[in-house]
C-alpha positions in Angstrom: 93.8 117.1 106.3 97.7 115.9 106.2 98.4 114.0 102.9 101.9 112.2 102.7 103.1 111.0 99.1 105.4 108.0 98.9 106.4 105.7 96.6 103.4 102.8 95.8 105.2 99.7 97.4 104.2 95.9 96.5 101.7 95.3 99.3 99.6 98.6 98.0 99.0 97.0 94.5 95.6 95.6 94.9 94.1 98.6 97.0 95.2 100.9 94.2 93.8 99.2 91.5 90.7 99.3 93.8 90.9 102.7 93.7 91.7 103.4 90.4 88.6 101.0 89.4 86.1 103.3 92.1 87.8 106.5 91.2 87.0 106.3 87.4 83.4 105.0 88.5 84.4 101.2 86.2 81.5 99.5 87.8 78.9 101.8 86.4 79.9 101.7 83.2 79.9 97.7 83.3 76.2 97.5 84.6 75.3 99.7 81.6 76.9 97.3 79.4 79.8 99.8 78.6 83.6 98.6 77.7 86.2 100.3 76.5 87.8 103.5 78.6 87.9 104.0 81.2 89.3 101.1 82.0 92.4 102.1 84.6 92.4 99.3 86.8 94.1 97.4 84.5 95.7 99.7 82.8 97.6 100.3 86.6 98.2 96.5 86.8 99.6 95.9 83.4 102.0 99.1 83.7 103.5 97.4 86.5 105.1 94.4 84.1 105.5 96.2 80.9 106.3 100.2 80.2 105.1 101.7 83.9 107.9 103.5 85.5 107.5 102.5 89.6 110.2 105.2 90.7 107.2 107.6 89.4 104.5 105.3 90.7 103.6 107.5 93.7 100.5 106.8 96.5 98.7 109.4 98.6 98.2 108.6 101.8 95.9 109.7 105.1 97.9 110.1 108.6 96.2 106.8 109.5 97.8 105.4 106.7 94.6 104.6 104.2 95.6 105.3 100.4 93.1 107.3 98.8 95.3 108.4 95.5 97.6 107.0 93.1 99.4 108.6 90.4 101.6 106.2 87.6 103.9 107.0 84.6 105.1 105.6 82.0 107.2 105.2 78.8 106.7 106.8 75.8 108.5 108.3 73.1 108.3 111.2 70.4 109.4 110.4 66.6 110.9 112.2 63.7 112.2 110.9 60.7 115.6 108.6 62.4 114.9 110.5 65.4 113.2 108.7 68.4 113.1 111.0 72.0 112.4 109.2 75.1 109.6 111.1 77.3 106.9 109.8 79.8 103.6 109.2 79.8 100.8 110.1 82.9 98.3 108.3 84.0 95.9 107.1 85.3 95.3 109.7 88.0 92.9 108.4 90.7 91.4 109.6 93.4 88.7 107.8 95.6 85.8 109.6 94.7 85.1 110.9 98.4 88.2 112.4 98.9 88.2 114.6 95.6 88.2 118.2 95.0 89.8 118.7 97.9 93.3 119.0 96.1 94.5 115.5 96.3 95.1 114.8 92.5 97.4 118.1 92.4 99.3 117.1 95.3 100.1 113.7 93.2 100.8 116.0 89.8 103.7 117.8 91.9 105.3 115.3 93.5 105.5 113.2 90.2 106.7 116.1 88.1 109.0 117.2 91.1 110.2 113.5 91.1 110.7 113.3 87.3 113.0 116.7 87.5 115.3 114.9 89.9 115.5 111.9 88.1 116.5 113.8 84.9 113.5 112.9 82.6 112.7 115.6 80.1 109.2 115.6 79.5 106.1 114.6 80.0 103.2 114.1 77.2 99.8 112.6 78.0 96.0 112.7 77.2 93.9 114.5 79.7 91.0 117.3 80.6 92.5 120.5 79.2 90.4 122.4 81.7 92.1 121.3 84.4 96.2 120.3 83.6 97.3 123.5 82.3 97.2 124.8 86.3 100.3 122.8 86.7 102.2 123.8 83.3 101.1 121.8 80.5 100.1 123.2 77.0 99.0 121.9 73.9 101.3 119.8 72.2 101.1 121.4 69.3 102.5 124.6 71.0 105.8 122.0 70.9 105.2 121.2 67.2 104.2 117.7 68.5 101.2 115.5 67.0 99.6 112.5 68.1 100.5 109.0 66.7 98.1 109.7 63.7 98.9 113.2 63.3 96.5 115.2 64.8 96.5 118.1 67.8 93.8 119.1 70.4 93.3 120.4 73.2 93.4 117.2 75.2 96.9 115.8 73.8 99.1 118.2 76.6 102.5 118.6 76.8 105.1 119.8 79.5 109.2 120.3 79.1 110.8 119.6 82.2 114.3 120.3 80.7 113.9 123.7 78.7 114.1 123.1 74.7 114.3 119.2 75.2 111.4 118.7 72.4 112.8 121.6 70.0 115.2 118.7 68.4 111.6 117.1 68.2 109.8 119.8 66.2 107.2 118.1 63.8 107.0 114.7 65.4 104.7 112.4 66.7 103.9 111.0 69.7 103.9 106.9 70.5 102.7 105.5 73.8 102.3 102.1 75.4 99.6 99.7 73.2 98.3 99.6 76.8 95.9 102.7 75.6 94.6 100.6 72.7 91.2 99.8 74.0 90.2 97.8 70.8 93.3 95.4 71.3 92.5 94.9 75.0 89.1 95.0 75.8 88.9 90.6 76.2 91.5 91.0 78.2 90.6 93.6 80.9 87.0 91.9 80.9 88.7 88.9 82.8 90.7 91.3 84.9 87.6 92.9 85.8 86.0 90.2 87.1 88.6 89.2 89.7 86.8 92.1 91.2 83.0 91.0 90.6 83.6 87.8 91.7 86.2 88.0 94.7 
C-alpha cells in the first residue's frame, strides 16, 4: 500500500477531525457517559487557531487520495528559573482505525520529525505510550533533566533532541504546554464541539 505525506490543507480540516474523533474511538466513550480524554477532535480544531504549528500539521494519504492519518504539533516550552526554551509539542496522532498497525502512524512520526529538523526546531517533548515512541528516538524526559509542569517524571512524559545538547542549557526545568490539554477547563466546551458531529 503507497502512503504519500503532505501538508493538511484547509479543505482536509473536517475529515481529519473525523478521523481523529474515529481513531481515538470518541463516540464510545460518549455513549458510556465518559468525558474528559481522549478528546482529539477538538483538540485538532482548536490547534488550528491558537498554539498548533500547520507547517508540521501533516496528512497521510491513499493513492486514491482518501486521508486515513493525521499528525499535528504544537507550541510548547521548557522553563528554568529566567530561562524559557521554545520546543514542540506532538499530537494527537490518528489513524483511522482500519488502516492501523500497518505502519501508518510511524510513517507520520518521520516525516514530522524529518520536517521539524529542516525547519530548525530543537526538540520535541510530548505525552505518549512509552511502549511504542522510543522506536523512533524518544526517551524519558527525565534522562534530559526535564519534569513535567508540576514536577514530576514517568515513563509517558518523552523527550527527543533534534539539535544535539539543545535541552542541556535546560537541565532541571519544567515542561509547559498549550491549556488545550487541560481537560477540566475544557470539557463544556468540547461537549458542543462534539455534537456538531452527533447532530450533523
Amino acid at each position: 500500500m503507497e502512503i504519500n505525506i503532505r501538508p493538511e490543507e484547509e479543505k482536509d480540516y473536517r475529515r481529519v477531525e473525523e478521523i481523529t474523533r474515529a481513531a481515538f474511538g470518541y463516540s464510545d466513550r460518549i455513549k458510556r457517559g465518559q468525558i474528559g480524554r481522549p478528546y482529539e477532535h477538538w483538540m485538532v480544531h482548536e490547534l488550528r487557531r491558537r498554539d498548533g504549528i500547520m507547517a508540521l500539521s501533516l496528512v497521510a494519504v491513499l493513492e486514491d487520495g482518501t486521508i486515513v492519518g493525521h499528525i499535528i504539533c504544537s507550541n510548547a516550552v521548557v522553563k528554568k528559573e529566567n530561562q524559557s526554551l521554545p520546543v514542540l509539542n506532538f499530537g494527537p496522532l490518528s489513524v483511522l482505525p482500519e488502516y492501523q498497525r500497518i505502519g501508518i502512524g510511524g510513517a507520520l512520526i518521520h516525516a514530522m520529525t524529518g520536517r521539524a529538523k529542516r525547519l530548525d526546531y530543537g526538540a520535541i517533548l510530548f505525552f505518549g505510550r512509552p511502549e511504542y515512541y522510543p522506536q523512533f528516538g524518544f526517551r524519558e524526559a527525565e534522562v534530559y533533566g526535564i519534569a513535567d509542569a508540576e514536577g514530576y517524571n514517568y515513563p509517558a512524559f518523552m523527550a527527543m533532541e533534534l539539535k544535539e545538547g539543545y535541552l542541556k542549557e535546560v537541565c532541571g526545568g519544567r515542561y509547559f504546554e498549550s491549556d488545550i490539554y487541560n481537560d477540566e477547563l475544557n470539557r463544556e466546551t468540547v461537549r458542543a464541539f462534539d455534537r456538531e458531529f452527533t447532530n450533523g
